[in-house]
C-alpha positions in Angstrom: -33.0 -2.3 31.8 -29.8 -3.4 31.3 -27.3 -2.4 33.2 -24.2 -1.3 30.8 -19.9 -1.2 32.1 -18.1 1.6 31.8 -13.9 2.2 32.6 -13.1 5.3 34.2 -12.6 7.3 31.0 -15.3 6.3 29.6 -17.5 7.2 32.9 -15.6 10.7 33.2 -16.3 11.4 29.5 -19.8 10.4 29.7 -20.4 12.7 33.1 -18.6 15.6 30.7 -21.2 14.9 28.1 -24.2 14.8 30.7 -23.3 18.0 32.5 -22.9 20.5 29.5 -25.8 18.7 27.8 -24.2 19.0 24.4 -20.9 19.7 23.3 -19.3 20.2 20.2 -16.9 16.6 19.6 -14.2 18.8 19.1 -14.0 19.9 23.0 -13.1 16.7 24.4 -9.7 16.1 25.8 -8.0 15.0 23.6 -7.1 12.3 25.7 -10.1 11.0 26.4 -12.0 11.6 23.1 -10.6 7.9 22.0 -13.6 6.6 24.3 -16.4 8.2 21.8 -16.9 5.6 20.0 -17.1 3.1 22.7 -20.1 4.9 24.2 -21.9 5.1 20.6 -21.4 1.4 20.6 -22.6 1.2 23.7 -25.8 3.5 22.8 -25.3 6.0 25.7 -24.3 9.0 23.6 -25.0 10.1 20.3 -23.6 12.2 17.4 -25.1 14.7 15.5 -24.3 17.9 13.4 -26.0 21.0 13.1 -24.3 24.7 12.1 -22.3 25.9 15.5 -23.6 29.7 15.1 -26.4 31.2 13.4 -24.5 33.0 11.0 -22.4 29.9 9.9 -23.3 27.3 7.2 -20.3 24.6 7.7 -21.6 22.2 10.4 -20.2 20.4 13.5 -20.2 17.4 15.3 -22.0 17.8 18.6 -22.4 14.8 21.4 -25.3 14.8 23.7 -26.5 12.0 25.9 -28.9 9.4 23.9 -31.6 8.7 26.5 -31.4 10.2 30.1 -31.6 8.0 33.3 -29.2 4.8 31.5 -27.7 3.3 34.7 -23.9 2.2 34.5 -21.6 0.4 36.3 -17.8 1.5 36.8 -15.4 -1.7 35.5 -14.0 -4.0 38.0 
């Protein structure tokens, strides 16, 4: 497996993603949502829509973690 190099943000962003499991795009810091589409380059997270309540038709942008157990490596 190879091993992929994440910067701080982009390690605190993906740790954000990994704990809530998913969570809507929108929910991200502002601040740190710029690192998004780093990590679907990257292939670690992945974005997907689906309606955010039952009762709802308009859909969202949710991110979830693409395959568990990806090791990563902090930037020198």
């Amino acid at each position: 497996m190879d091993l992929v190099y994440l910067t701080k943000v982009e390690r605190d962003v993906y740790e954000l993603i990994r704990r809530a499991g998913e969570i809507m795009a929108k929910d991200v810091p502002l601040k740190k949502a710029g690192v998004i589409p780093s990590l679907v380059r990257k292939e670690l997270v992945e974005v997907f829509k689906k309606p955010a309540s039952s009762m709802s038709r308009k859909k969202h942008k949710f991110l979830r973690i693409k395959v568990e157990g990806d090791e990563y490596v902090e930037k020198p």
